[in-house]
C-alpha positions in Angstrom: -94.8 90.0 -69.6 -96.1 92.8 -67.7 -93.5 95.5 -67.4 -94.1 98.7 -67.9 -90.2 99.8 -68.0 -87.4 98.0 -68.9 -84.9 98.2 -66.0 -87.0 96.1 -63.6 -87.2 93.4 -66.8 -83.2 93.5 -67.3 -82.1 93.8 -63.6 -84.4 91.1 -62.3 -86.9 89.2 -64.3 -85.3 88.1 -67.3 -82.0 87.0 -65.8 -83.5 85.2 -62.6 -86.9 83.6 -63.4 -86.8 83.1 -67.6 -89.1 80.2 -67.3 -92.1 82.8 -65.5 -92.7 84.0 -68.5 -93.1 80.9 -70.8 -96.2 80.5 -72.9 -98.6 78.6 -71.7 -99.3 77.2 -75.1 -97.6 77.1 -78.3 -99.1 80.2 -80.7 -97.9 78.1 -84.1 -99.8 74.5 -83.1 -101.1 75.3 -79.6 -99.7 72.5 -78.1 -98.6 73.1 -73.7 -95.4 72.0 -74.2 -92.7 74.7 -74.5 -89.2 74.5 -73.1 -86.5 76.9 -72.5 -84.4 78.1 -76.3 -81.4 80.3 -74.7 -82.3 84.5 -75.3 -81.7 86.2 -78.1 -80.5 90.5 -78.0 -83.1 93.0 -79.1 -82.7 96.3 -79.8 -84.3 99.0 -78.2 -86.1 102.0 -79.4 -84.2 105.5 -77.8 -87.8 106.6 -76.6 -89.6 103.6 -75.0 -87.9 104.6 -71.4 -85.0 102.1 -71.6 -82.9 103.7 -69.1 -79.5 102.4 -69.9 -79.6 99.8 -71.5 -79.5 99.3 -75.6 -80.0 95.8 -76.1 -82.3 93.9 -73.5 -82.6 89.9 -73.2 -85.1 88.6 -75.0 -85.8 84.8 -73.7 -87.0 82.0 -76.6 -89.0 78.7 -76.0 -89.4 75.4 -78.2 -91.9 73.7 -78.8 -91.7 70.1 -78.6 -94.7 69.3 -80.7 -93.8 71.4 -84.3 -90.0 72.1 -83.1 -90.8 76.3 -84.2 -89.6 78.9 -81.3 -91.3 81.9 -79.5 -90.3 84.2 -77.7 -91.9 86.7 -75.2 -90.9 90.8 -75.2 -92.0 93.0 -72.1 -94.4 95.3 -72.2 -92.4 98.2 -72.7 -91.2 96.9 -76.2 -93.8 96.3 -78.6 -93.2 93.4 -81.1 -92.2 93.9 -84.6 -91.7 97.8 -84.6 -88.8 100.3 -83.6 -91.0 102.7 -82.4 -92.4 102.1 -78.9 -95.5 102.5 -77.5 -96.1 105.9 -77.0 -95.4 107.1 -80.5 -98.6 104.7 -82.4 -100.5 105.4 -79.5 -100.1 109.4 -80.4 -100.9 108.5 -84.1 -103.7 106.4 -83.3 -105.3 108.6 -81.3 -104.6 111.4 -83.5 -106.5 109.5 -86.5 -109.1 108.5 -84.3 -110.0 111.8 -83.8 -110.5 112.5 -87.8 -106.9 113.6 -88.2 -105.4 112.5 -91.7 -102.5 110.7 -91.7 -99.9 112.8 -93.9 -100.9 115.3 -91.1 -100.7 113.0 -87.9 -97.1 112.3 -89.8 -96.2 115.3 -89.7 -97.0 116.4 -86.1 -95.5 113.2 -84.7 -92.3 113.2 -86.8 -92.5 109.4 -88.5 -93.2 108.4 -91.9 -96.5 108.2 -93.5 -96.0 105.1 -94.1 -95.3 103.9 -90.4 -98.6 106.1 -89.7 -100.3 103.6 -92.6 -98.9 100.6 -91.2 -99.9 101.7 -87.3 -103.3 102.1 -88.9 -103.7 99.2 -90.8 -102.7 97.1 -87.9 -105.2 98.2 -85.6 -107.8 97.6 -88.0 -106.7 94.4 -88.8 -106.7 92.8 -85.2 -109.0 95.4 -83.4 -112.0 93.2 -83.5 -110.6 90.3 -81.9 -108.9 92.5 -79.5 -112.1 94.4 -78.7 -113.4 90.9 -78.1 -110.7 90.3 -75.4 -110.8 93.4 -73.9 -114.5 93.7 -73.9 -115.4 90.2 -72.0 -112.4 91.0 -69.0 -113.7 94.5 -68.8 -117.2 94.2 -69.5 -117.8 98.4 -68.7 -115.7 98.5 -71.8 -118.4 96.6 -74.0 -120.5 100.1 -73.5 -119.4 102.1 -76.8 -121.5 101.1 -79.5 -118.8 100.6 -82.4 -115.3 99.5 -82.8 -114.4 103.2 -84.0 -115.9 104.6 -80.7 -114.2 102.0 -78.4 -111.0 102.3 -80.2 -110.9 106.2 -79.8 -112.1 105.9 -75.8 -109.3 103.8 -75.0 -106.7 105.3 -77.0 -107.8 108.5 -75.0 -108.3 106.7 -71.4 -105.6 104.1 -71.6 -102.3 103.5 -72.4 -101.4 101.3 -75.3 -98.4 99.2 -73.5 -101.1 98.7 -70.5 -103.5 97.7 -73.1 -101.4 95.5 -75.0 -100.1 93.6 -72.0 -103.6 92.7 -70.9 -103.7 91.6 -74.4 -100.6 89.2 -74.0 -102.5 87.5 -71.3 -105.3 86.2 -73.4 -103.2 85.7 -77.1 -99.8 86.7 -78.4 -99.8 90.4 -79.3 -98.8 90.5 -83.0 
């Protein structure tokens, strides 16, 4: 779900048109038939631009061929971490440039552990998300590694912009 900022999402989106933002496919079995699961309350991280709201309406779907649930954030929360956006986009880029990570840790204020795990899961999915990116933007395919691309779009882009294009094409883990 594309947005950028979470008032739009709250105020509008999630409450009037839930169903706009189903998945077009299951991401367990893969199977096109998902139907509406109620919402459940996520909290926000203080930083990601929330405005005033603390908890925003998450909405959940079923899938009728394994009976699991998803769910779909906006943009402007990324899944699984407290931290938003901003924050492992700094520390990526930071590393990317040959910065250590007890040092990135230390400029940016979060663990070096959070730092490790930012790190560790870019490199886990940043091939088949170079793959995405690469064959909708095909100028993109220039950069002759995955280190080089990384560090030109960490530095060009923003992550949550990034990301959301990702959420298009798979489920951004």
């Amino acid at each position: 779900m594309n947005f950028l900022s979470l008032d739009p999402y709250v105020c509008t989106a999630c409450s009037r048109e839930p169903m706009r933002y189903r998945p077009v496919r299951c991401p367990k079995c893969g199977i096109g038939r998902l139907w509406g699961h109620g919402y459940y309350w996520r909290k926000i991280d203080r930083h990601c631009g929330a405005g005033t709201h603390e908890l925003a309406p998450v909405p959940r779907f079923r899938c009728t061929g394994c009976g699991r649930t998803c769910s779909r954030l906006p943009a402007c929360i990324a899944p699984r971490r407290w931290h938003g956006w901003q924050p492992q986009q700094d520390a990526l880029r930071t590393l990317a440039e040959a910065g250590s990570v007890r040092a990135t840790a230390l400029v940016l204020q979060v663990c070096r552990n959070t730092v490790l795990r930012w790190r560790g899961w870019l490199a886990e999915h940043a091939e088949v998300f170079a793959f995405h990116l690469k064959s909708r933007f095909p100028d993109w395919a220039r950069e002759p590694d995955l280190t080089t691309f990384w560090r030109e779009i960490l530095v060009g882009r923003s992550l949550q912009e990034v990301m959301a294009i990702l959420d298009t094409h798979l489920t951004v883990p």
